[in-house]
C-alpha positions in Angstrom: 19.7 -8.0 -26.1 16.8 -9.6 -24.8 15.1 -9.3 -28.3 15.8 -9.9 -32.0 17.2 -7.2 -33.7 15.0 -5.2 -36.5 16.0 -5.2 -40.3 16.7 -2.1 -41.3 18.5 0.1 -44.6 21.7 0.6 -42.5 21.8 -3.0 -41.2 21.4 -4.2 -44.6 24.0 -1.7 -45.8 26.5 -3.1 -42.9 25.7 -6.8 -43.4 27.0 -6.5 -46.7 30.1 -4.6 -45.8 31.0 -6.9 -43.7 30.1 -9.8 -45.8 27.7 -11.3 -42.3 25.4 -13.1 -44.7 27.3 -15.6 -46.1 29.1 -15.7 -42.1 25.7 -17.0 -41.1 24.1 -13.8 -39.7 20.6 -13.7 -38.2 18.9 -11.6 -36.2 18.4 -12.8 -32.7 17.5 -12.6 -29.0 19.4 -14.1 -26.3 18.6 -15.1 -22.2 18.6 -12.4 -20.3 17.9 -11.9 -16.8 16.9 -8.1 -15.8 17.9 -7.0 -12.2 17.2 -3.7 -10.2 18.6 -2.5 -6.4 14.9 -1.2 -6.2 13.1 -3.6 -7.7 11.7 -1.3 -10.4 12.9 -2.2 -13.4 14.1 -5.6 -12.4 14.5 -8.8 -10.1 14.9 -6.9 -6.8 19.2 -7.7 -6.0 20.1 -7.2 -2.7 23.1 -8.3 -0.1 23.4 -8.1 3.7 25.4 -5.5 5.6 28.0 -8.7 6.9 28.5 -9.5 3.3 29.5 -5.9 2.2 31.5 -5.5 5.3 33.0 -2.1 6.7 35.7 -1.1 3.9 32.8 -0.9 1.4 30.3 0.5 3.6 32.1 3.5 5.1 32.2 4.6 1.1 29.0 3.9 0.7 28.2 6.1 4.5 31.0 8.7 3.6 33.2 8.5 6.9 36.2 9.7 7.5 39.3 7.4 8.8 38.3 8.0 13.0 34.4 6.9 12.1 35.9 4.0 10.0 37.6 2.7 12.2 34.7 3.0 14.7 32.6 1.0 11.9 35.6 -1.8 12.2 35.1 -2.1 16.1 31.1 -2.5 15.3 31.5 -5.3 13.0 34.5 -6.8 14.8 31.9 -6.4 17.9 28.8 -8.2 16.2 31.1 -10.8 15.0 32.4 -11.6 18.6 28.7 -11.5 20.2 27.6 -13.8 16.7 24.8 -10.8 15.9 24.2 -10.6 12.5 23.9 -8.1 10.2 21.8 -8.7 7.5 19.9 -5.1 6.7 20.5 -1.0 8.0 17.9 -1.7 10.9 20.7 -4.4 12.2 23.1 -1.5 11.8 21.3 1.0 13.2 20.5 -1.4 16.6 23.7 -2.5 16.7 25.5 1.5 16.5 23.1 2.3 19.3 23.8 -0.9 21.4 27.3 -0.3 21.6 27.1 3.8 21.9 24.8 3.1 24.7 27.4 0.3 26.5 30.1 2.4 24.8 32.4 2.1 28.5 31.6 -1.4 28.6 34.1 -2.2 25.1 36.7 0.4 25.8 39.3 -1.8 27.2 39.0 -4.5 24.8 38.1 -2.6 21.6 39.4 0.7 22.0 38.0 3.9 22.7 34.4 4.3 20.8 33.3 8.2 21.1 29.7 9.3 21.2 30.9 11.6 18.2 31.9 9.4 15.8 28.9 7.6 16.8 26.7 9.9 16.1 28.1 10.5 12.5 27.6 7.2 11.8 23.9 7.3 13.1 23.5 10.7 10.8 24.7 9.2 7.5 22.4 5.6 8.2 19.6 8.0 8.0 20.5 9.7 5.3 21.1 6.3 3.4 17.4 5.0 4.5 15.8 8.6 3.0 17.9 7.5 -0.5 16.5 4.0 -0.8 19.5 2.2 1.2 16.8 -0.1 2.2 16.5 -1.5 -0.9 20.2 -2.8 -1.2 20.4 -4.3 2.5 18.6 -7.5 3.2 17.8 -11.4 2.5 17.6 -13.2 0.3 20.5 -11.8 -0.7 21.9 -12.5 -4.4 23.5 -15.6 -4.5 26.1 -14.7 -8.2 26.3 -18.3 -8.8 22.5 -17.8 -10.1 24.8 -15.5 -13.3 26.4 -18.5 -14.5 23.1 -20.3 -15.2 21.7 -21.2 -19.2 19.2 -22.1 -20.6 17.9 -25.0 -22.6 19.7 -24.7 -25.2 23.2 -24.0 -23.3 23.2 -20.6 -23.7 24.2 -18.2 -20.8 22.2 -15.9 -19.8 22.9 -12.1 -19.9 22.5 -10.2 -16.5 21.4 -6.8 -16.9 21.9 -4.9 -13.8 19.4 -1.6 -14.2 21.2 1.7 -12.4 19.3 4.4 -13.8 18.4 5.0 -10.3 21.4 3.9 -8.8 23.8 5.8 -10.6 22.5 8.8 -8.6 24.1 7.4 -6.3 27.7 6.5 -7.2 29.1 5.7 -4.0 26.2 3.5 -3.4 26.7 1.4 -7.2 30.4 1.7 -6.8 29.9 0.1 -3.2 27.8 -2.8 -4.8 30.0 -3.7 -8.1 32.9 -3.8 -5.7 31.3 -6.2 -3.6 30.1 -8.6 -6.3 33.5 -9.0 -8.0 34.9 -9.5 -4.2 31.8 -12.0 -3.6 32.9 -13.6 -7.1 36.5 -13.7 -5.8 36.1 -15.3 -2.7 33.7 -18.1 -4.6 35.1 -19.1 -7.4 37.8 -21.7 -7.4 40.9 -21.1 -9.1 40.5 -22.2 -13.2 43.6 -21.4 -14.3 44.7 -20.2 -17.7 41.6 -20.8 -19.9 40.6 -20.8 -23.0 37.4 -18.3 -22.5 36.4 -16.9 -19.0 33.3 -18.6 -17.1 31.5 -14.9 -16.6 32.6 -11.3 -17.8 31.8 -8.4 -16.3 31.4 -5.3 -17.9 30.7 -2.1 -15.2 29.3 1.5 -17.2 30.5 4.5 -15.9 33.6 3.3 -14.6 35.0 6.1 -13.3 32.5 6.3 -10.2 34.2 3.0 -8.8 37.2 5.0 -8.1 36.3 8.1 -7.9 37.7 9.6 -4.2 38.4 6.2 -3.4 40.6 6.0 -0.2 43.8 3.9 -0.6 43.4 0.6 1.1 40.1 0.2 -1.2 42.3 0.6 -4.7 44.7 -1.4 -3.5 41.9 -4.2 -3.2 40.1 -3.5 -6.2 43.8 -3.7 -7.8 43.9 -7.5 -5.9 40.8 -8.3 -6.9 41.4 -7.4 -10.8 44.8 -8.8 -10.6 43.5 -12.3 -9.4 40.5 -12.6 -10.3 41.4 -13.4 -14.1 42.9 -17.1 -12.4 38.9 -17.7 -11.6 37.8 -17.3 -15.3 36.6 -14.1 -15.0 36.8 -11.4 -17.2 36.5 -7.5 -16.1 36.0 -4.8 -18.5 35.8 -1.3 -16.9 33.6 0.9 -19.5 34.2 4.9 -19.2 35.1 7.9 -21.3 38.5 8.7 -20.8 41.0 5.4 -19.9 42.8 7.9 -17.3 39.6 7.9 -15.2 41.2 4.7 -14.2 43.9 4.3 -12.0 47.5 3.4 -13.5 47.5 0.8 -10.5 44.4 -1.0 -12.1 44.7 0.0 -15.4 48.0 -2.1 -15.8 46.1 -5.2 -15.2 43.6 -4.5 -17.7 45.5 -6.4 -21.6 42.2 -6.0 -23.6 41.6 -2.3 -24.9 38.7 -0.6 -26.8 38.9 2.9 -27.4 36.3 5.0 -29.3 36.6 8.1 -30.8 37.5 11.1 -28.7 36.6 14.3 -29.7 39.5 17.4 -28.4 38.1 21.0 -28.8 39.5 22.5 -25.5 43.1 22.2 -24.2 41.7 19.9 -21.3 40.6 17.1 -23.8 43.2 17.3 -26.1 45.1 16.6 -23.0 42.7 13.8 -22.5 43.2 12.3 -26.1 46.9 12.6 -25.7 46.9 10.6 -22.6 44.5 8.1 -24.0 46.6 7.3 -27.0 49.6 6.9 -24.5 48.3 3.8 -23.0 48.5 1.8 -26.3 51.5 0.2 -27.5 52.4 2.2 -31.3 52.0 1.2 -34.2 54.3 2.9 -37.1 51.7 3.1 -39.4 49.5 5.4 -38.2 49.4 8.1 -35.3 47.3 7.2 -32.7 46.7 10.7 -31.3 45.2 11.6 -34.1 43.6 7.9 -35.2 41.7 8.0 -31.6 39.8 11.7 -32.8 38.9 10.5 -36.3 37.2 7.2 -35.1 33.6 7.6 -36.9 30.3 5.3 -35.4 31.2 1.7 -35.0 34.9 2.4 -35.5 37.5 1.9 -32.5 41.2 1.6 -31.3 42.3 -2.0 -29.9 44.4 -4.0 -28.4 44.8 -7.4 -27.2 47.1 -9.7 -25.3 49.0 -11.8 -27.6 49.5 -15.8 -27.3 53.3 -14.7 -24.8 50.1 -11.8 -22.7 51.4 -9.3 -24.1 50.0 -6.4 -25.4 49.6 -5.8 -29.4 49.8 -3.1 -31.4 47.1 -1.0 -31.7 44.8 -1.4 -34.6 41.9 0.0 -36.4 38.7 -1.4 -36.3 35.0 -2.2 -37.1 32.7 -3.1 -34.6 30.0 -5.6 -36.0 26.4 -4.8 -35.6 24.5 -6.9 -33.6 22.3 -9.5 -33.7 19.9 -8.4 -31.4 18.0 -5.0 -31.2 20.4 -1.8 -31.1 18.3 0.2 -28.7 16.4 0.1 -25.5 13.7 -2.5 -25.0 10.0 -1.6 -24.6 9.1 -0.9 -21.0 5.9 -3.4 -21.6 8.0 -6.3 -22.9 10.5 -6.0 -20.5 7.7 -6.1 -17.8 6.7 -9.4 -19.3 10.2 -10.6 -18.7 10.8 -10.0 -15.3 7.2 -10.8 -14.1 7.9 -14.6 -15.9 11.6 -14.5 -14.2 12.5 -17.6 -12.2 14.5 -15.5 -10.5 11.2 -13.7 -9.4 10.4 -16.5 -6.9 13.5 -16.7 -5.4 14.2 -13.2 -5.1 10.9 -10.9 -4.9 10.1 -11.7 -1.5 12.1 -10.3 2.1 13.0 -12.5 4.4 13.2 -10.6 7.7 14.8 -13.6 10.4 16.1 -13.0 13.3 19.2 -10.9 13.3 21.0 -8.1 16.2 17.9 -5.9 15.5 15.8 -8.5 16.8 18.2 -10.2 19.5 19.3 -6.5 20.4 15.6 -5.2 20.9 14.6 -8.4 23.2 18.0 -7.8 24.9 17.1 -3.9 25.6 13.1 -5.1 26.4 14.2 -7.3 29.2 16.6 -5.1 30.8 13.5 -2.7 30.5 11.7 -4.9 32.1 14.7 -5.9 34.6 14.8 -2.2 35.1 11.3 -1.5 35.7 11.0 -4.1 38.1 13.9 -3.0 40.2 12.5 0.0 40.4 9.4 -0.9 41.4 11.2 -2.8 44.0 13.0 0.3 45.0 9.8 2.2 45.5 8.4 -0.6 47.4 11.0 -0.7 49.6 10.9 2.9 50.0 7.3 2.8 51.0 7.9 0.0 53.0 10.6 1.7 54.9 8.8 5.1 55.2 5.5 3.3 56.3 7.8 1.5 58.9 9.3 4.8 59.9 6.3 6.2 60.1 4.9 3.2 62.6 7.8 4.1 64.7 7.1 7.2 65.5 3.9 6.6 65.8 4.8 3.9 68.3 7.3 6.2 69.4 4.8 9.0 69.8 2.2 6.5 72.0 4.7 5.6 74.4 5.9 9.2 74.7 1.9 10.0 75.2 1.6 7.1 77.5 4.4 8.3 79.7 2.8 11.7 79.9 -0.2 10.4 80.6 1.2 8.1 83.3 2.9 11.5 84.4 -0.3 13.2 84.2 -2.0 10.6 86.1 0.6 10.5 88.9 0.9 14.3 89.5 -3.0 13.8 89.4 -2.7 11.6 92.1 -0.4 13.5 94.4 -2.4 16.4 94.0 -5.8 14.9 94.8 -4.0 13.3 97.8 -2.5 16.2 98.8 -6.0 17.8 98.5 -7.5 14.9 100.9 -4.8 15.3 102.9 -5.8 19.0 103.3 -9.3 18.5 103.6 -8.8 15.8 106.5 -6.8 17.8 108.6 -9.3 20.8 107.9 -12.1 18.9 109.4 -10.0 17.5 112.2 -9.5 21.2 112.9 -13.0 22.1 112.6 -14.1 19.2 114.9 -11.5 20.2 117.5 -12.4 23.7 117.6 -16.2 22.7 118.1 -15.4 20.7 120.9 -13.9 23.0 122.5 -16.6 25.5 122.3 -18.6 23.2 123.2 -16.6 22.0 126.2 -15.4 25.7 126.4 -19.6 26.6 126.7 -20.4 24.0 128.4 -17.4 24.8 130.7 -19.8 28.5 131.0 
């Protein structure tokens, strides 16, 4: 669409059919904006976790209803502490913060167990290896930058790029679901109008409700239903019309249906139940009008003037203006290098968010707890060196007493030793005096 269509034998062949030349046809390019999750073929388009919010993301994660309601408490616990979550490392810090702290929530939040925890760890990881990384972040896309034109007045077609996404359908469903949400919540009410402001139309249709869980069709079935009082348009694009539910199919007035081809019991089921969602039309059988639709033929059906549905008619689909086919990988290189949207988009903005606040929070108390117990050891060293003084102390005195002891029994036995010694000398004196006396007595 970005480019002018080429002249060709057929397209001469159809303009004349048709009678487009004297209807003023030309071949032509119009604005067009190329986006891409991962930035490849594209403006890089990206929203935060908050934005998606849990319902989405426990698709897109592939939890059951315990860990989903797990993811609830997370969010409901990041909003409460005002930590944002702007990318999967937010996530990530966040599911560990409160798996660590887990007895700290229980009485306010409910119980949170380490094994639900754990699964939701295990499919975060899984997401990063697939290219989640891309997706989550800032800036993130801001849809009112879809409704621009250009100098001319034109609007400008968005061309979101999922040959790598579709690989991932819970992943793309995950993201269309959240921009027609975003668009909801945005958009003020238009009422009935004449032409819709924006109009969406989502390929491969089917993977936005494919095993989706109940409370998520019944919001995409909300979202369909009201968004039209916005001004904008939805067309879901997919094979088979039953690949979408009767819940949200029933909202959808505007039909296109081409050809189905039946060969095997199963889609000659499919062609039956196809033709059962338009309204008759006596003149022809639809069953059979729907497998005998050639190229650029269809089925339709509009609303009337009163909404309601018309019969269903034959078609012809004019050929385009612009080029019918893929544009060259070069060209559409030029494109999104020259994007404005490039410089609002192309870089990552990494502010401060629960990974941050979370990884200061868990550095201090590192630090809180390194320090207390470095205290502890101190005062364990402190108290064994004080123990140890007081035995030592303890062991002095107990040394000085025996030493006093010593000293004393010391004592008495020297003095008992002088004490012998004198009164062995008195003894020897006296008995020498009385020789002599006893001699001199001879």
């Amino acid at each position: 669409m970005s480019q002018p269509g080429a002249d060709s034998e057929r397209m001469q062949g159809l303009i004349a059919k048709f009678g487009l030349s004297d209807a003023g046809f030309k071949y032509q390019s119009y604005p067009t904006y190329y986006w891409d999750v991962f930035g490849n073929k594209g403006t890089p388009i990206r929203t935060t976790v908050s934005e998606m919010g849990p319902l989405l993301l426990s698709r897109v994660l592939g939890l059951n209803d315990v860990q989903e309601g797990i993811l609830h408490i997370i969010f409901k616990i990041a909003d409460d502490q005002k930590l944002l979550l702007l990318d999967l490392k937010d996530l990530k810090s966040m599911v560990q913060y409160i798996g660590d702290n887990a007895s700290d929530f229980k009485n306010t939040y409910g119980n949170i167990t380490t094994a639900s925890i754990g699964a939701i760890q295990r499919s975060l990881i899984k997401l990063e290896e697939e290219g989640g990384n891309s997706l989550f972040g800032e800036p993130g896309l801001d849809v009112k930058d879809w409704f621009k034109t250009d100098g001319s007045g034109r609007g400008y077609i968005n061309v979101l790029n999922c040959e790598k996404l579709f690989l991932q359908p819970d992943l793309y469903s995950a993201f269309m679901l959240w921009m027609l949400s975003d668009l909801y919540e945005i958009l003020p009410e238009a009422g009935d109008m004449d032409k819709p402001k924006i109009v969406f139309f989502f390929d491969e249709a089917h993977l936005l409700f494919k095993d989706a869980p109940k409370e998520l069709l019944e919001k995409i079935e909300q979202v369909v239903r009201l968004i039209r009082s916005k001004g904008v348009g939805i067309f879901f694009i997919t094979q088979n019309p039953i690949d979408i539910p009767d819940t949200v199919l029933s909202q959808l007035g505007n039909r296109i249906q081409h050809a189905l081809r039946a060969y095997s019991p199963s889609e000659q089921k499919a062609v039956k139940a196809a033709a059962q969602t338009f309204r008759p039309n006596p003149k022809f059988d639809t069953e059979q009008a729907v497998t005998e639709c050639g190229t650029g033929e269809a089925l339709i059906s509009f609303l009337d003037e009163k909404g309601v549905p018309s019969m269903v008619e034959r078609a012809n689909i004019l050929p385009p203006q612009s080029l019918m086919g893929p544009v060259d990988n070069n060209i559409m290189a030029q494109m999104i290098a020259s994007s404005d949207m490039g410089a609002k988009y192309n870089t990552v903005i990494d502010r401060e968010s629960a990974y941050e606040i979370l990884s200061a929070k868990a550095e201090k108390s590192e630090i809180a707890e390194n320090k207390a117990q470095e205290e502890k050891i101190n005062r364990q060293q402190e108290e064994t060196e004080a123990k140890m003084k007081a035995e030592a102390i303890k062991e002095a005195k107990a040394e000085l007493r025996e030493e006093k002891q010593r000293e004393k029994r010391y004592n008495e036995i020297e003095k008992v030793a002088k004490s012998i010694l004198t009164s062995a000398g008195r003894t020897a004196v006296n008995s020498l005096v009385r020789g002599l006396l006893g001699s001199l007595k001879k």
